[in-house]
Every structure is written in structure tokens, then in C-alpha cells.
C-alpha positions in Angstrom: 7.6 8.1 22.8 10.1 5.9 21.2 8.6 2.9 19.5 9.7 -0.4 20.8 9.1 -2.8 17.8 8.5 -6.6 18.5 9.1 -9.4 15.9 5.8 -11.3 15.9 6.1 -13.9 12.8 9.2 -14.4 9.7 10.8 -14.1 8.7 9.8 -14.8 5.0 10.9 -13.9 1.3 9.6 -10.5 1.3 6.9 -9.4 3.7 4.1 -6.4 2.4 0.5 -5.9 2.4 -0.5 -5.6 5.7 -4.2 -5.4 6.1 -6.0 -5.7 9.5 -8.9 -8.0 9.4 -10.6 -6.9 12.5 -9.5 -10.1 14.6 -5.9 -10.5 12.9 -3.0 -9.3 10.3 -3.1 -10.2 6.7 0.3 -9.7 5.0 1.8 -10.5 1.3 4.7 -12.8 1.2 5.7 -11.6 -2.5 8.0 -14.2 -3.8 6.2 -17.2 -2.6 2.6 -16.0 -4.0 0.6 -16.1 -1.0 -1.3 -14.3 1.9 -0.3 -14.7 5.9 -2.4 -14.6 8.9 -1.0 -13.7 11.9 -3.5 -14.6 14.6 -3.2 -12.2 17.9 -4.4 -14.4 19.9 -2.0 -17.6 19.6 0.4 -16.1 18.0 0.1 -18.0 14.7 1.1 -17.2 11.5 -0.2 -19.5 8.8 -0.9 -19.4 5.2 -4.1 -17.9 4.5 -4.3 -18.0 0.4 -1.7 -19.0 -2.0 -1.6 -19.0 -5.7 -2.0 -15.1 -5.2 0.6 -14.3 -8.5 2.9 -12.3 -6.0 0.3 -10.3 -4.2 1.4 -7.5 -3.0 -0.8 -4.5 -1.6 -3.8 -5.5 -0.1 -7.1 -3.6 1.8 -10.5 -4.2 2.5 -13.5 -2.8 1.0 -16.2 -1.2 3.7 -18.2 -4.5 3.5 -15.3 -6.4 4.7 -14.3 -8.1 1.3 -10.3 -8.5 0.5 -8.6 -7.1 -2.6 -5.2 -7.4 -3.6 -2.6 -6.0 -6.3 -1.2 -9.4 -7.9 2.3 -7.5 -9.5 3.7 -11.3 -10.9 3.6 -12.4 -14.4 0.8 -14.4 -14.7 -1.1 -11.6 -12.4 -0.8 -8.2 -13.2 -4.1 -7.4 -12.4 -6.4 -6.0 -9.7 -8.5 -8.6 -7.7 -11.2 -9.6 -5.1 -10.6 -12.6 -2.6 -13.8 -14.8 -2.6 -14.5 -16.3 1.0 -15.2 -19.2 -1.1 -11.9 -19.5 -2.2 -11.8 -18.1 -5.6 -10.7 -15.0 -7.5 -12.3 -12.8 -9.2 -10.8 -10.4 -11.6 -11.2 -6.7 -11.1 -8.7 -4.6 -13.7 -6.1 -6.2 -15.6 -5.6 -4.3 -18.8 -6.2 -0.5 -19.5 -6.7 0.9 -23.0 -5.9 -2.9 -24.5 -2.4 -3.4 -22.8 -1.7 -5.0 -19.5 -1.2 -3.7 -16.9 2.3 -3.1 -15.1 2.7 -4.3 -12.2 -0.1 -2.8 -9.7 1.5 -2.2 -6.4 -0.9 -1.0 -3.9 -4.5 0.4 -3.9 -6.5 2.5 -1.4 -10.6 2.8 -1.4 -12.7 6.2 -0.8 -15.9 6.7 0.3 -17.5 6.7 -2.9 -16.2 2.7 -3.2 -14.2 3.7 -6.0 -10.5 2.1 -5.8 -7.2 3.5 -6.6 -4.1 1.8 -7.2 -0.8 2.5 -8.1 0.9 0.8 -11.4 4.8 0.8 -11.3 7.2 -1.4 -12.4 10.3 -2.6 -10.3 12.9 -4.5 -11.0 14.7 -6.1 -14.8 11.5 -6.7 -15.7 10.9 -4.1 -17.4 11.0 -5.9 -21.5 7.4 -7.0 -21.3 6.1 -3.7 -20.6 2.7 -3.1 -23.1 1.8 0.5 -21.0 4.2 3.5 -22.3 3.7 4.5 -18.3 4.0 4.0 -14.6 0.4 5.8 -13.7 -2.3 5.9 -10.8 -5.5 4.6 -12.0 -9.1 4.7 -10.6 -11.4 2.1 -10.8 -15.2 2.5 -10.6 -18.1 -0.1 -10.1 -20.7 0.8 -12.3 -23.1 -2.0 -11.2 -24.5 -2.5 -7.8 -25.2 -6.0 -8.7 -22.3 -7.0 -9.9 -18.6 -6.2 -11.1 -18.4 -3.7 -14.1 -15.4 -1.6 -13.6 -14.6 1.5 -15.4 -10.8 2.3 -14.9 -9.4 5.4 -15.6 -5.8 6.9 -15.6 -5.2 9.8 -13.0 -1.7 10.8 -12.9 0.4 11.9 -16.0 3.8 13.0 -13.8 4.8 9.5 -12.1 7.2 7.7 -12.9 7.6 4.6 -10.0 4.3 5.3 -7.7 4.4 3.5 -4.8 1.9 3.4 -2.0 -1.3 5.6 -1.8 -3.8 6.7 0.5 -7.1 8.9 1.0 -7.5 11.6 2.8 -10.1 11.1 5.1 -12.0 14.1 3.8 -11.9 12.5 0.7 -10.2 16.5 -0.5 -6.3 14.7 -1.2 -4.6 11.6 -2.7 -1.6 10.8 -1.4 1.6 9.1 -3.1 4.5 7.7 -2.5 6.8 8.7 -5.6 9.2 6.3 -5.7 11.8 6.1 -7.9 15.5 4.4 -8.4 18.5 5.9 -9.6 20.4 9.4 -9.8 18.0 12.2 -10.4 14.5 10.3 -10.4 12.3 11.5 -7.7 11.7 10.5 -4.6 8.4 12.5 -3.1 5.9 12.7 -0.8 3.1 14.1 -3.1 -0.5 15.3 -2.8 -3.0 16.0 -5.0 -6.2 17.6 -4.9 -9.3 15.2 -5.6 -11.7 17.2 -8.0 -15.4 16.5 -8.1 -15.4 14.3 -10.9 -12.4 12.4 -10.0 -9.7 13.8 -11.4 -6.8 15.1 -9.7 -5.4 18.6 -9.9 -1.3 19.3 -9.9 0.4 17.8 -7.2 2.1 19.4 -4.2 5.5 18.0 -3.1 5.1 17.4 1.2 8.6 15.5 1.4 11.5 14.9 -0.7 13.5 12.1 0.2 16.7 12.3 -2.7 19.0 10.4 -2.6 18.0 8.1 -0.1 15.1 5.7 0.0 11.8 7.1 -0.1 8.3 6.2 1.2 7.2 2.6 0.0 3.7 1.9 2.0 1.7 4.2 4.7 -1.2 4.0 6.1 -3.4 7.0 8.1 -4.3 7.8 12.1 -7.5 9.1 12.9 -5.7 12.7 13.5 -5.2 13.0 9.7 -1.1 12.3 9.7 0.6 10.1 7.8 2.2 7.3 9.0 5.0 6.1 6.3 7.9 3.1 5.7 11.0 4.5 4.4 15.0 4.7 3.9 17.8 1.8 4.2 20.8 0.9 5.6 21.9 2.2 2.3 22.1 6.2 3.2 20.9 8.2 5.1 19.1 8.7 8.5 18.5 4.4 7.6 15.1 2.4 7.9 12.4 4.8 9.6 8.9 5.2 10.3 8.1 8.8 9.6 4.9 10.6 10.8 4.1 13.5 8.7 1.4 16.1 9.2 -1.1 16.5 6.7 1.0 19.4 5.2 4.0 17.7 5.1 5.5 18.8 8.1 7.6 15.7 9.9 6.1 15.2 13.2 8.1 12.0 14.6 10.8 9.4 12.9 11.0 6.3 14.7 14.4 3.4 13.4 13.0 0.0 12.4 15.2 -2.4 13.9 16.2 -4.0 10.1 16.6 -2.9 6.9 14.3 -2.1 4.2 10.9 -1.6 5.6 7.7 -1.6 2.9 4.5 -1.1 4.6 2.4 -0.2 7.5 -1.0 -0.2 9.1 -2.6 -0.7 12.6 -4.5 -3.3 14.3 -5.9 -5.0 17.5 -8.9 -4.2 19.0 -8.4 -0.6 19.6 -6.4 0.3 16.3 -3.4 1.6 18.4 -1.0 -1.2 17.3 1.5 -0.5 14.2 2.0 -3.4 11.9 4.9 -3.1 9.9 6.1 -5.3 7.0 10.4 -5.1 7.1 13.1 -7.2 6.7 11.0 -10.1 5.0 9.3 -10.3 9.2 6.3 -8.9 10.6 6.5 -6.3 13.5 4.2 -4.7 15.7 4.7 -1.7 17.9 2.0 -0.1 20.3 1.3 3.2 19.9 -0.6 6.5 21.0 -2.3 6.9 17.9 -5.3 5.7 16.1 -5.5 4.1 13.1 -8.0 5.0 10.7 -9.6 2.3 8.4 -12.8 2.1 6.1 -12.9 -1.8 7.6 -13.2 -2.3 10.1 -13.9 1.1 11.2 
């Protein structure tokens, strides 16, 4: 079945994020530090936070709370998103330096959180981290917020998005990288018992075109991915991959540069993507699998 994408709200700066709140679709617009809510039911889209330090990645914990990757300047930092308003920090340094820029951030079943740390863009002279890693961040009070965080990758370079497998066995990572001869993957790796992660296995390789930059999961175990440009290649696609790699379906995205994915409404068979600096939604066949609301 050929997707059939409709423009529902943008466009903006620079649309990513999307997160499904059980009755509408939360999505970063970057440059303009601040979280949108698209309302299915009027069709609204109105500011839901600002003063988010260009948020980008969002996702909800299983008890329905919001946290978000603020990537700007003042952020750099992981975060929670009070109901009350306010902000509490989660991770913002690691080993003494700041962090990068943290991109986007998946949770397992254990409630630990992992998020991705690149760094995009010329601003790369106020770097304090000698590397662009994956960290995990672990609670270590149930009445409160004391995160451990710990570094899990060694090989990345530009990680991108990230998600868990739903047997909780495999992360999965967008390796992202610009430029001649830097890698553009589709990796997994192996989740050990104590949270480390063994060598990773490459599932795609996108060189020299665009790869993966956000994906989110169907209920079947594939992935569903944002990748390419107008630039080269096949151009903006949504790609479904098998759990092994194998590419199942590619479906064009109407305009250039699509960053992120996930699926909403009331059965979870919508696909909202983030593209073009616009919000689109496509139904679908599949399922979408999320810790909230499940």
C-alpha cells in the first residue's frame, strides 16, 4: 500500500520530536525553542511549552510524564516537563563536561533512558566531551531524581535516533554522519545484562546519501525510519526495515528532508512524520508500539 501523506499543521522552522500523547501529537519546533500540539480533533496546532532551549527528541516515560533532549546552548541537557509548568533537570554534564548536544532518547522497560549525544552543525568550538556517544541514564531513587549516567558506545561518531527493541535484547541507532567517508548506518547492538552493549551489527548502510535521522517501532518488531534528501539518491523516504535489516517497504515523503516518525490516534495505526519544517500524517496497516500510552 502506498502511503498517502497529508499535511496537517506548518509549516514551521524545523519540525522534530514527535511524541503521541494519547489524545494528540507533540512535536519540537527546534529553532524557535518550543513544543507543538496538534489536536486531532480540531485540527489545532498551538504552542504547548516554550523556553524548551531547542528541544528536540522527545518521549514519554510509562507513567505518562514528558522528557525532552534540549540540544541549544543554554540547554544541552536531558529533561522532564513538569505538568506544572516547570523543568526539571535530568543529565547535563557527564564525567565534569557538558554535554553535546543530546538529540533523541528512547526508554526500556527497566525505566532506564538512553539518549543519543551528537553534535551538528559549526558549532562544534565549544565542545568540552572528546566524543559523540550514546549514554544511559539510570534512576537510582524511587522517590526522587538521582541519575546515574553512563557512556555506552565507543564507535559513533554523529548518533542520531535510537530505539529499544521490544524484547529489551537490541539497541538500535541511527549512525549519522556528514561528509565523504563518515558512516552512515543502520546499527544494532546487543543489550547485555548489566547494560552494556556488545559490538554492533551493521542492518543498513546508507553512503553517500542521507541516512536514518529518527524512527520509531510497530508492534511486529520492524523499524519504521526517516531518511534521504532531494540531495541523492532514491530522495526523502520512509523505509521499513525488518528486525534484521532486511528492507521491507520505502514509501517518498512528499518534501525534502524528513527527521522523525512515530504513530498516533486512537488505534496507533496513524504515522506522524516530522519533514520539511510541517507535520504529516499518513494511515497505515501497522501498529505502533509505545511504552505510553500502550
Amino acid at each position: 500500500m502506498s502511503f498517502q501523506f497529508e499535511q496537517v499543521a506548518g509549516p514551521f522552522s524545523f519540525t522534530e520530536g514527535p511524541a503521541w500523547d494519547g489524545n494528540g501529537l507533540l512535536h519540537s519546533d527546534i529553532p524557535n525553542s518550543r513544543i507543538m500540539r496538534y489536536d486531532v480533533t480540531s485540527g489545532a496546532c498551538e504552542e504547548f511549552r516554550h523556553d524548551t532551549n531547542e528541544s528536540n527528541g522527545l518521549m514519554f516515560d510509562r507513567d505518562g510524564r514528558l522528557y525532552g533532549c534540549e540540544g541549544g546552548p543554554d540547554g544541552r541537557r536531558i529533561v522532564r516537563y513538569e505538568a506544572d509548568g516547570s523543568t526539571i533537570c535530568i543529565a547535563a554534564r557527564f564525567e565534569g563536561q557538558r554535554l553535546n548536544s543530546p538529540n533523541d532518547l528512547a526508554f526500556d522497560h527497566q525505566g532506564r533512558l538512553w539518549f543519543t549525544d551528537p553534535r551538528y552543525g559549526d558549532m562544534v568550538d565549544d565542545l568540552e566531551l572528546d566524543h559523540q556517544s550514546i549514554f544511559r541514564l539510570e534512576n537510582q531513587s524511587s522517590s526522587g531524581d538521582d541519575w546515574t549516567i553512563t557512556r555506552v558506545t565507543f564507535d559513533t561518531t554523529k548518533p542520531n535516533g535510537l530505539l529499544i527493541s521490544q524484547d529489551q535484547q537490541s539497541l538500535y541507532v541511527a549512525q549519522s554522519d556528514h561528509g565523504d567517508g563518515e558512516a552512515r548506518e543502520l546499527r544494532q547492538y546487543p543489550i547485555n545484562r548489566d547494560g552494556s552493549l556488545g559490538p554492533c551489527t551493521v542492518l543498513h548502510n546508507f553512503y553517500p546519501h542521507r541516512g536514518i535521522d529518527g524512527m520509531c517501532l510497530d508492534t511486529d518488531g520492524d523499524i519504521i525510519a526517516t531518511a534521504g534528501s532531494l540531495e541523492s539518491g532514491p530522495g526523502p523516504m520512509i523505509y521499513v526495515f525488518a528486525p534484521n535489516g532486511r528492507v521491507l517497504e520505502t514509501h517518498p515523503v512528499p518534501v525534502d528532508m524528513p527527521t522523525n516518525c512515530t504513530f498516533g490516534d486512537d488505534d496507533l495505526r496513524t504515522l506522524y512524520v516530522t519533514a520539511g519544517g510541517c507535520l504529516f500524517r499518513v494511515r497505515t496497516e501497522r501498529t505502533g508500539y509505545l511504552i505510553f500510552p500502550s
